[in-house]
C-alpha positions in Angstrom: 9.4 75.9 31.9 7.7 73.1 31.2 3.9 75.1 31.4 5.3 77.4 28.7 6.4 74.1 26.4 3.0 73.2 26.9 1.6 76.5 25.8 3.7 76.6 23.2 2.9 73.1 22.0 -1.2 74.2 22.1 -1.0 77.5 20.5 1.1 76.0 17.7 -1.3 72.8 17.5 -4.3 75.4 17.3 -2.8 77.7 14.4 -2.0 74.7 12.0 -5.8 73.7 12.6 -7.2 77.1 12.0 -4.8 77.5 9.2 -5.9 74.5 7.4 -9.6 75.2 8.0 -8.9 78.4 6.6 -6.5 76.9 3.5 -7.4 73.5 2.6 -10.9 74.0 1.4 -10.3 76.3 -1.0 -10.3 75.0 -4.7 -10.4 71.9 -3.5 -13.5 69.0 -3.9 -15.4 68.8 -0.5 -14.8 64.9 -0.1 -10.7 66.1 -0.5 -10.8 68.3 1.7 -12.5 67.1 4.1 -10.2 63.9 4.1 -7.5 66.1 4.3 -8.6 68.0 7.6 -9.4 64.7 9.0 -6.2 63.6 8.6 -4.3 66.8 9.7 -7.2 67.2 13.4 -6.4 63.7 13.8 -2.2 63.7 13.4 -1.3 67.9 13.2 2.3 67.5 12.8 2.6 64.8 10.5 -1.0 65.8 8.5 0.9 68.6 7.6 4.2 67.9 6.7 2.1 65.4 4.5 0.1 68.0 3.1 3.0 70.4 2.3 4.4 67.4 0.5 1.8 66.2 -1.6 -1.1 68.6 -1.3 -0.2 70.8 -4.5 -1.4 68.7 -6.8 -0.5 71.5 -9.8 2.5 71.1 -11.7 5.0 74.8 -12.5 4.0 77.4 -13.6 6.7 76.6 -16.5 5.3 73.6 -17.1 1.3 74.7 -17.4 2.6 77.6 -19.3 3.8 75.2 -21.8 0.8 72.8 -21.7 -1.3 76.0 -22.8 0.9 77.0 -25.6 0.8 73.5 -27.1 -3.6 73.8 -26.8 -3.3 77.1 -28.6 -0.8 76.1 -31.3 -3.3 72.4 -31.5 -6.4 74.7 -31.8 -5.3 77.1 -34.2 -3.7 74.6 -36.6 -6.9 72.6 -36.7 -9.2 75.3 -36.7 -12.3 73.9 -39.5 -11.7 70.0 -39.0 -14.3 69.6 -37.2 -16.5 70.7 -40.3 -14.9 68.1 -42.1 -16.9 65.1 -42.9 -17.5 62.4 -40.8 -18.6 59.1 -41.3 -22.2 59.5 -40.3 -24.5 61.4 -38.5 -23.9 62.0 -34.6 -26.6 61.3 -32.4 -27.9 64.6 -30.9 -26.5 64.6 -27.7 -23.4 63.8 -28.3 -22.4 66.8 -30.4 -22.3 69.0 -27.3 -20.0 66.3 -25.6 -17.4 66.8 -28.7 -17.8 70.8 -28.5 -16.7 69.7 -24.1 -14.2 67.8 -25.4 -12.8 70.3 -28.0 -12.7 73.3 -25.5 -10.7 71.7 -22.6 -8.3 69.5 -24.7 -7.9 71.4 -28.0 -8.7 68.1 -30.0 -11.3 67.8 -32.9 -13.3 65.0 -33.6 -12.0 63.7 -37.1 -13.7 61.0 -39.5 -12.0 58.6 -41.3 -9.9 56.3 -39.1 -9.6 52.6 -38.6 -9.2 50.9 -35.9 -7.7 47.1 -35.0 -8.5 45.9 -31.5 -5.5 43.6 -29.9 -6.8 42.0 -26.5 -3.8 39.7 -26.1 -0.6 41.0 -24.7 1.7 39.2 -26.8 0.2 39.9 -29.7 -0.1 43.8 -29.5 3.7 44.0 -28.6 4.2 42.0 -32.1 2.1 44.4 -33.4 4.0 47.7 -32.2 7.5 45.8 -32.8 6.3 45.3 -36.4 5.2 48.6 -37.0 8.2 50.3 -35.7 10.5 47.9 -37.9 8.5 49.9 -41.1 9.1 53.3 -40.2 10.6 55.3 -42.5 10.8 59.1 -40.8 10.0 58.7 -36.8 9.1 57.0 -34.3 7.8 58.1 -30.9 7.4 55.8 -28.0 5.9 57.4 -24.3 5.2 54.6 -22.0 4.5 54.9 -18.2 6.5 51.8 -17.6 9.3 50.9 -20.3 11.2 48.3 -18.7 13.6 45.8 -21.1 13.3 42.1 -20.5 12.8 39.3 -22.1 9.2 40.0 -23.6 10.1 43.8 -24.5 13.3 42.5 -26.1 12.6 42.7 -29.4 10.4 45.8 -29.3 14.2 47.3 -28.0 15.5 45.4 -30.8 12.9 46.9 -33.6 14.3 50.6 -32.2 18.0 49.7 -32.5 17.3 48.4 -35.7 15.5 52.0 -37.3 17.9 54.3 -36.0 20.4 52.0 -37.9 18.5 52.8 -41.1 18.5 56.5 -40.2 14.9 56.8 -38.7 14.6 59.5 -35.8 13.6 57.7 -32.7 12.0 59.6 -29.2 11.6 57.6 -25.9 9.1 59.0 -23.2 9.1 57.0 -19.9 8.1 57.9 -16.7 11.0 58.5 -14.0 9.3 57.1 -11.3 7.0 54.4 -12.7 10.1 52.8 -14.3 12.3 53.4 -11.7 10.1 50.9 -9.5 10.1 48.5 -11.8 12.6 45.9 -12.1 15.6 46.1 -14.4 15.5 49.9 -14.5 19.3 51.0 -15.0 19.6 48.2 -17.4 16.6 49.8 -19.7 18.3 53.0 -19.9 21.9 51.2 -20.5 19.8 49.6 -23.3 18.3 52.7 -24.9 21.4 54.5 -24.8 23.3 51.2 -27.0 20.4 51.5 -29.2 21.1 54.9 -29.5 17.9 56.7 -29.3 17.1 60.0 -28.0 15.0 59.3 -24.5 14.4 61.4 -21.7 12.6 61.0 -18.4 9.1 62.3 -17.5 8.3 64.2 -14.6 11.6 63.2 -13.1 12.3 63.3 -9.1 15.5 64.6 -9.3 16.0 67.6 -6.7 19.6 67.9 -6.5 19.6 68.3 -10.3 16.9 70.9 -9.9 14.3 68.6 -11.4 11.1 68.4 -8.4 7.8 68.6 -8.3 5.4 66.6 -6.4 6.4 62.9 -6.6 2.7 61.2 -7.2 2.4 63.4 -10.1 2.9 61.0 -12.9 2.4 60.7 -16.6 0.8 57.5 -16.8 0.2 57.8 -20.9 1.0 54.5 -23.5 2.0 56.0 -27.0 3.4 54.8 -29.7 3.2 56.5 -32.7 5.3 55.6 -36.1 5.8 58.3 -39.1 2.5 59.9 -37.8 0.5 57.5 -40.0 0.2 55.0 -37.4 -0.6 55.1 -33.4 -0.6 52.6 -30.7 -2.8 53.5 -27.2 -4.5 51.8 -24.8 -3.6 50.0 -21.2 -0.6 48.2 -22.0 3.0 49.4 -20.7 5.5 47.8 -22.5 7.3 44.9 -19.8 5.8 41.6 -19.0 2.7 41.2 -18.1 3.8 39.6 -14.9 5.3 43.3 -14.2 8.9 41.3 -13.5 7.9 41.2 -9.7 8.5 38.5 -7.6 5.3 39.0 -5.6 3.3 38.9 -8.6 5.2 35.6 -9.7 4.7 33.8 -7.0 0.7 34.2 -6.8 0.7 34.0 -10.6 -0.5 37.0 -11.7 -1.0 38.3 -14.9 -1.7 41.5 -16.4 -4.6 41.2 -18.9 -4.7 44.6 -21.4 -6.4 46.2 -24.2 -4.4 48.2 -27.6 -6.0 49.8 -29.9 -3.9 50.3 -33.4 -5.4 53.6 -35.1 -4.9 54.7 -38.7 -6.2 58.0 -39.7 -6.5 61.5 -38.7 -6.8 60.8 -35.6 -3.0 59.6 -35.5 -2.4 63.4 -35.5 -3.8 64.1 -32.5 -2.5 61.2 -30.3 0.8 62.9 -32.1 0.2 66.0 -30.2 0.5 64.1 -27.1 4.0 63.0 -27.3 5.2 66.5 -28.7 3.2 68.2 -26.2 5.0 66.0 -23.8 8.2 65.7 -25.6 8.5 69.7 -25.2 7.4 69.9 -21.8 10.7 67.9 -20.8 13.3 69.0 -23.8 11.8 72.2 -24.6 11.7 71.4 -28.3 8.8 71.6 -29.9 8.3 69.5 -33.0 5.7 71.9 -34.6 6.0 70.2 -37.8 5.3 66.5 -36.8 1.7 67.9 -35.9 0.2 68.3 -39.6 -2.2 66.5 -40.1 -2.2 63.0 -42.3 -4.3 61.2 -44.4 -7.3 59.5 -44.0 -7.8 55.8 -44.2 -9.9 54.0 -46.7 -12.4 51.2 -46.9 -15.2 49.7 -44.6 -16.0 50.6 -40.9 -13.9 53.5 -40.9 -14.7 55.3 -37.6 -15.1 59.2 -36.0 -12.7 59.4 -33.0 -11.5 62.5 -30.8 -8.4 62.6 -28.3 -9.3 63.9 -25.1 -6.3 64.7 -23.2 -6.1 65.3 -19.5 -3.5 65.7 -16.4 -2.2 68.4 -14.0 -1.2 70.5 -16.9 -4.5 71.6 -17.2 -7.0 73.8 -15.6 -10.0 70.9 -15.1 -10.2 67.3 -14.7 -10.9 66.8 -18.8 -11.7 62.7 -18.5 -13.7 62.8 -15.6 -15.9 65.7 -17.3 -15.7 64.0 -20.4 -17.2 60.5 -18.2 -19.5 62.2 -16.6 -21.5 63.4 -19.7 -21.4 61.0 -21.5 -22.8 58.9 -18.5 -25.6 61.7 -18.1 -26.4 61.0 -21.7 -26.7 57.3 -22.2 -30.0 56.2 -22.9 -29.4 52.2 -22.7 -26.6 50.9 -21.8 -23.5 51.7 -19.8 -20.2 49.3 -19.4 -17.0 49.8 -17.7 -13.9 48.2 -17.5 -11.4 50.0 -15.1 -8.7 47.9 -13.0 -8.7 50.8 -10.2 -12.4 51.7 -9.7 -12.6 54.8 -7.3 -14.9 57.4 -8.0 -15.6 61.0 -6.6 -19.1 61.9 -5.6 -19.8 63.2 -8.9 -18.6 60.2 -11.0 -20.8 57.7 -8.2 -23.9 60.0 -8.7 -23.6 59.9 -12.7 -23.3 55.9 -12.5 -25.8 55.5 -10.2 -28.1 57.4 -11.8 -27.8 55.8 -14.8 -28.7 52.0 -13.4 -31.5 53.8 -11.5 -32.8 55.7 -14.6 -33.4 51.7 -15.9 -30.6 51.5 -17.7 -28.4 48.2 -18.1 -24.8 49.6 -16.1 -21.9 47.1 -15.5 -18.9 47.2 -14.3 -16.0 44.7 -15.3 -13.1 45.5 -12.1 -10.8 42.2 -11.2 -11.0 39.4 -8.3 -7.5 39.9 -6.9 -5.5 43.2 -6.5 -2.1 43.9 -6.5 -2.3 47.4 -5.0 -3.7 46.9 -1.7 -5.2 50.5 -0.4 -6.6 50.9 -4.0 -8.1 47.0 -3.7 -10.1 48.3 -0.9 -11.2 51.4 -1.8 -12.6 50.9 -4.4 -14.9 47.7 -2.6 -16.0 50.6 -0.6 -17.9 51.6 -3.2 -19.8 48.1 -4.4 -22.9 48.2 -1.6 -23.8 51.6 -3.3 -23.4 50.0 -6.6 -24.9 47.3 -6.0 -27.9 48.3 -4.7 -28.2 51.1 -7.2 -28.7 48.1 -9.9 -25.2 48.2 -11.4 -24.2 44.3 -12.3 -20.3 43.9 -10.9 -18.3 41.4 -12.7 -14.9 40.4 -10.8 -12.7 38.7 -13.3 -11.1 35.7 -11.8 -7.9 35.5 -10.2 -5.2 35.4 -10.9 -5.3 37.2 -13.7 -5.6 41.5 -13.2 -7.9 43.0 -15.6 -5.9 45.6 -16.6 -7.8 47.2 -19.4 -9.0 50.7 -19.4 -12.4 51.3 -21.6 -16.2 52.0 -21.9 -19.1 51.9 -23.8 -22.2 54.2 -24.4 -25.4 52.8 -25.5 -24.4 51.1 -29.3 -22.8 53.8 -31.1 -19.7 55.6 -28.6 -16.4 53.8 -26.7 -14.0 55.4 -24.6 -10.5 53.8 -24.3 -7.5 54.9 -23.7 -4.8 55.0 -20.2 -7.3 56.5 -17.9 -8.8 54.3 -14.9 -11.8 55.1 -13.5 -10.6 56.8 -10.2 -9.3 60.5 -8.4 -5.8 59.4 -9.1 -6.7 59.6 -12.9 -8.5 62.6 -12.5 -6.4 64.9 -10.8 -3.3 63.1 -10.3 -1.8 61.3 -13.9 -1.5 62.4 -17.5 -3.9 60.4 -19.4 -4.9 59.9 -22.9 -8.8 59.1 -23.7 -9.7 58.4 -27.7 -14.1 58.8 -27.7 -14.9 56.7 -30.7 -18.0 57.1 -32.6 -19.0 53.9 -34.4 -21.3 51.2 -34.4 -19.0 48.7 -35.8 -16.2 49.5 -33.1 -18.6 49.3 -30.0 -19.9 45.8 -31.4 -16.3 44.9 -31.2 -16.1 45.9 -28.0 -18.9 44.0 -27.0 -17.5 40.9 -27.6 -14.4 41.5 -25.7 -16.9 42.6 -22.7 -18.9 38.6 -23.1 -15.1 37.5 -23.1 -14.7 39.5 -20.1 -17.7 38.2 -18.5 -17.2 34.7 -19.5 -13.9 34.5 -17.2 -15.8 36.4 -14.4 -18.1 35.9 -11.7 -21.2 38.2 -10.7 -21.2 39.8 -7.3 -24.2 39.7 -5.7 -25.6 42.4 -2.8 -26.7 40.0 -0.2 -23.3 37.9 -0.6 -21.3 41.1 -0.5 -23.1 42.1 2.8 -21.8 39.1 4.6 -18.1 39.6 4.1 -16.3 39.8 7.2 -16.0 43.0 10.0 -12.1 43.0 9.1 -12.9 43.3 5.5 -15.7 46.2 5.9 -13.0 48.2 8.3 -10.1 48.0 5.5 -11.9 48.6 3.0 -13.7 51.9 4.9 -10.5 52.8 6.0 -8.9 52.8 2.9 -11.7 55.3 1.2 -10.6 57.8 3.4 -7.0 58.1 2.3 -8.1 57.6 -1.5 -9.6 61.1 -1.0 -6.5 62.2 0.1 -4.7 64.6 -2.5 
């Protein structure tokens, strides 16, 4: 009896290896898969039941059904925009990156935006609270994290206040994001009193017939008021100590970038919330997707909205990283608070410091999500002897801000962190900005950046301890894991 259990127990451990070598590869990026097999040779029964859990990393049918309908209705609706003026000429290389851009998001590149940059956390939540307190039609708020406390109080307060005066009022926020954050029922008690129409995103609800896979997430920050105004960048809308007890006893602070747009471009971070505004409700609020006006004076701006997330075919910002890092010429800078590339994305950066260009990276001292803290130092020896300056920005404070810039004339910023998880895993938002006036911004939040960090060097990094090399090894594998 016990030689048969035995047999039994072998024959089954050989088919759910043969299976996987067979299944797991296919579609899938070498380093995943590969992690993937590792983890189900090493631990078969529980590599497994981990992989049927988590290993679909596509959303419904339904829902990618939906997804395409919204890039059709986007595409036809703006067809000849992007023959429209902009504000100057585009450097050569970059007009094929727009025509990328265009075909896997649906988005044109529009001229004639503005743009207000609000590094303080304080001060862009004044900023949003104020500009919902002047809407006159409709607001629409999607936030990974929307958590009411005493910092987000008035922002809740601004909402009560314009569906009061009759303004229509939409609340995206992400089931599970929010639901780990403190003061979660009391959030939604306090939308409901304000009376606003708000619904979860992605929800993990199975006995209500709402699943999917639980790490999918929409990790977007929108706010967008009477379509004439939009709000996007790092920030979720809680305090920037995240409310955690952890985080208040070691003092730390989350440290973010907004970006206020006016313009044309407004339209298309629009899209966003409709596209995921129907995906949860299906109602689609086809005519809050006209466009609307452009903006006047100096150092208006060219920008394009580069959507990406499991609702679509291909990984749109890391495509979108890639070439643009393939076609910088001088400079390179990134500021992403979760740094963990695939191959590709380490090639393209690498490449670029040893083509002789300046490449720096801006990532944070401390971290407050420890298998993501070490994989991503994984990846500084490669850096680092590649020629890529690494800038750690001192404790306590997390840089939490999501951006980059190309040479002097093209930014990237948006929700999106540099790392698989944003890539495959989380809806993201991306605005490319063409404009030599908005990178020079940028640059000076970069020297402020740099002015509150300290350079890593190779030869110091090399000398960190045996425990800190094996955690931080360790922890690369399972970041390939999804």
């Amino acid at each position: 009896m016990n030689a048969a259990i035995v047999v039994v127990a072998v024959l089954v451990d050989l088919t759910i290896r043969v299976i996987a070598i067979t299944v797991i590869p296919q579609n899938r990026k070498p380093q995943t898969a590969a992690a993937w097999l590792l983890a189900i040779f090493l631990l078969p029964y529980v590599g497994i039941l981990v992989f049927l859990l988590i290993g679909n990393t596509k959303l419904s049918k339904r829902r990618r059904e939906k997804q395409h309908e919204i890039s059709a209705y986007i595409l036809e609706t703006t067809e000849g925009i992007e023959r429209a003026s902009l504000e100057r000429p585009l450097p050569s290389w970059l007009h094929s990156i727009v025509e990328l851009n265009r075909t896997l998001g649906s988005m044109p590149l529009v001229g004639g935006n503005s743009a207000d940059l609000f590094t303080d956390s304080d001060a862009s939540l004044t900023a949003m609270t104020d500009a919902v307190a002047g809407a006159t039609r409709y607001v629409h708020a999607e936030f990974y994290i929307l958590a009411f406390d005493r910092t987000s109080a008035p922002f809740f307060a601004s909402l009560e206040a314009a569906v009061a005066r009759g303004v229509t009022v939409r609340v995206l926020l992400d089931h599970l994001a929010s639901r780990r954050s403190p003061h979660y029922f009391r959030t939604l008690r306090r939308l409901k009193k304000a009376g606003v129409s708000w619904q979860l995103m992605l929800p993990v609800q199975p006995f209500r017939g709402r699943y999917q896979r639980p790490d999918l997430r929409n990790h977007r920050k929108i706010l967008v008021v009477d379509g004439t105004v939009a709000f996007t960048g790092s920030q979720n809308i809680i305090d920037p100590s995240y409310n955690k007890l952890g985080n208040l006893r070691r003092g730390l602070r989350w440290k973010d970038l907004m970006v206020r747009f006016d313009g044309p471009v407004v339209t298309g971070i629009n899209a966003l919330f409709v596209t995921d505004w129907y995906s949860e409700t299906n109602e689609l609020l086809s005519r809050e997707t006209e466009l609307e006006h452009r903006s006047t004076g100096a150092n208006l701006l060219d920008a394009q909205v580069v959507p990406s997330g499991p609702g679509f075919d291909l990984e749109n910002n890391l495509r979108l990283f890639n070439a643009l890092l393939y076609n910088a010429q001088r400079r390179v800078i990134i500021t992403s608070p979760y740094f963990v590339p695939d191959d590709s994305m380490l090639y393209a950066i690498t490449n670029a410091a040893l083509r002789g260009l300046d490449v720096q990276l801006f990532v944070s001292e401390v971290g407050d999500q420890p298998v993501v803290y070490h994989a991503q130092r994984s990846y500084y020896e490669a850096l680092l002897r590649a020629g890529v300056r690494i800038w750690l920005y001192r404790s306590p404070i997390v840089l939490h801000a999501k951006h980059f810039t190309i040479d002097d004339d093209v930014a990237v910023i948006g929700s999106s962190n540099m790392d698989m998880r944003s890539f495959s895993l989380n809806f993201e938002i991306s605005v490319m900005i063409h404009s030599t006036a908005f990178v020079a911004e940028l640059r000076d939040v970069e020297q402020s950046y740099r002015d509150n960090s300290r350079e890593l060097v190779l030869e110091q990094w090399l000398e960190r301890s045996l425990r800190s090399k094996v955690l931080d090894n360790a922890a690369r594998l399972t970041a390939a894991v999804q």
